[in-house]
C-alpha positions as a printed Julia matrix, in Angstrom:
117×3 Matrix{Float64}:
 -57.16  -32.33  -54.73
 -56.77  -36.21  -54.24
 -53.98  -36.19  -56.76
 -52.08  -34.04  -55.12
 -52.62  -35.29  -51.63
 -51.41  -38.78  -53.51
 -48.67  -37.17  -55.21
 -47.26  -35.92  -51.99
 -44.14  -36.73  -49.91
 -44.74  -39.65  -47.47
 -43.74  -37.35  -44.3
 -46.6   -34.83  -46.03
 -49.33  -37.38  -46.22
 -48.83  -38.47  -42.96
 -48.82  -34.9   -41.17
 -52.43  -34.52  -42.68
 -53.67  -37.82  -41.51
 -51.36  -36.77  -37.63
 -53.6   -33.42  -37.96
 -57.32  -34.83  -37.33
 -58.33  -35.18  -33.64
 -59.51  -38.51  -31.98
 -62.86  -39.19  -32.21
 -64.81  -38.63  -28.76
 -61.48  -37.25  -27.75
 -61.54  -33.9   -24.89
 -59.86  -31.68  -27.56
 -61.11  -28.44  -29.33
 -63.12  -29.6   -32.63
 -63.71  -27.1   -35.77
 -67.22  -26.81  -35.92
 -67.13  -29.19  -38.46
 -66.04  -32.0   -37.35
 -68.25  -31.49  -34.08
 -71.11  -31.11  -36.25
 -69.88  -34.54  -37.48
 -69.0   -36.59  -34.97
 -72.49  -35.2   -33.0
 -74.14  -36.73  -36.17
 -72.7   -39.96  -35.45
 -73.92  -40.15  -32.01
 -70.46  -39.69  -30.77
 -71.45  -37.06  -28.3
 -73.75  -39.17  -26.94
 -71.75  -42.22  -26.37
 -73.09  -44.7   -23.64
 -70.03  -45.17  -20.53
 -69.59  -48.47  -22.03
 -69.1   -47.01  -25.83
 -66.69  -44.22  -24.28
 -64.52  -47.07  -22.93
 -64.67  -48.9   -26.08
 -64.27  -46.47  -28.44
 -61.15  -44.68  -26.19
 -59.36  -48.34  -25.48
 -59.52  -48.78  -29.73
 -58.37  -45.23  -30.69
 -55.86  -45.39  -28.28
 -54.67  -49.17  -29.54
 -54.63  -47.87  -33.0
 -52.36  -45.09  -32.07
 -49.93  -46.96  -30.37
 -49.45  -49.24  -33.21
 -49.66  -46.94  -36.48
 -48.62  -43.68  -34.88
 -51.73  -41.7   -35.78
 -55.29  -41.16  -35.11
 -58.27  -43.93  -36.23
 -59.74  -41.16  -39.25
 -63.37  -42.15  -40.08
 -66.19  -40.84  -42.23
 -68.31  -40.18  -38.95
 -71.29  -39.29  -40.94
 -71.44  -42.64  -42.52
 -71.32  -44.57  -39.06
 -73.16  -45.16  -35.38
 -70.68  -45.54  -32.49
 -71.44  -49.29  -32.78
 -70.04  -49.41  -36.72
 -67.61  -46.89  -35.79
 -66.23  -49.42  -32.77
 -66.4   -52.24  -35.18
 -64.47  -50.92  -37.87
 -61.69  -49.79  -35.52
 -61.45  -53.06  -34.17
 -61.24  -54.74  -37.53
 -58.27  -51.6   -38.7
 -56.66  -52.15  -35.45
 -55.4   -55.4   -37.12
 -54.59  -54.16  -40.89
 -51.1   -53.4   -41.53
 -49.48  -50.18  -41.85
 -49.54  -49.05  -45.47
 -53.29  -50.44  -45.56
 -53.91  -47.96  -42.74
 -52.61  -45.3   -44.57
 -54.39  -45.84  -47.42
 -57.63  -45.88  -45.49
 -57.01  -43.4   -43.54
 -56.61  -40.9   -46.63
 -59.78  -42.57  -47.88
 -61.97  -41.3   -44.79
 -60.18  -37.99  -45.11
 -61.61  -37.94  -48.74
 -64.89  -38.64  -47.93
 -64.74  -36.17  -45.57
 -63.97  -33.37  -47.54
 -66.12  -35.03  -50.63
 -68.58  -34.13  -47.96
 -67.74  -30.82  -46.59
 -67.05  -29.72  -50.4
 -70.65  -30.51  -50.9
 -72.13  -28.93  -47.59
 -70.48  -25.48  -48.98
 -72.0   -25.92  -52.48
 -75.61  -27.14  -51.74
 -77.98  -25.0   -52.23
């Protein structure tokens, strides 16, 4: 599955990474990734976190064009507003490369949620 996402056009790669929501965004989650980013803590964010987390997600889109992707199970909102500061500042084919990363570890993880016993 990762060789083929690898293999695949540029404009191909990028409308998977353009097809994950923001994180503590007001959109309609799969129950997945609510499940997820409820782990996390993400749904309950303190006012001060919100602000935080929306100003990065919202920097990060402005200067690479899609959302900040994380492995939300592997973070707090504190390590998730850390790392998006540090990516915020990476440069564009790093961020790309990361960003199919986390989407790897995400389905690593939902692959193995469907096959546990």
């Amino acid at each position: 599955m990762l060789d083929a996402v690898t293999r695949a056009p540029r404009e191909v790669r990028m409308g998977l990474i353009r097809s994950h929501p923001d994180l503590a965004g007001n959109v309609s989650l799969t129950d997945e990734s609510e499940r997820e980013q409820a782990a996390a803590g993400l749904d309950r964010l303190t006012p001060e976190q919100f602000q935080r987390i929306t100003w990065l997600t919202t920097a990060y889109r402005a200067r690479f064009g899609f959302p900040f992707i994380v492995c939300a199970r592997e973070h707090t909102p504190d390590t998730i507003i850390a790392a998006a500061a540090q990516r915020t500042e990476s440069g564009a084919e790093e961020e790309e490369q990361t960003a199919l990363s986390e989407i790897a570890k995400i389905a690593r993880l939902r692959l193995a949620d469907l096959v546990a016993p």
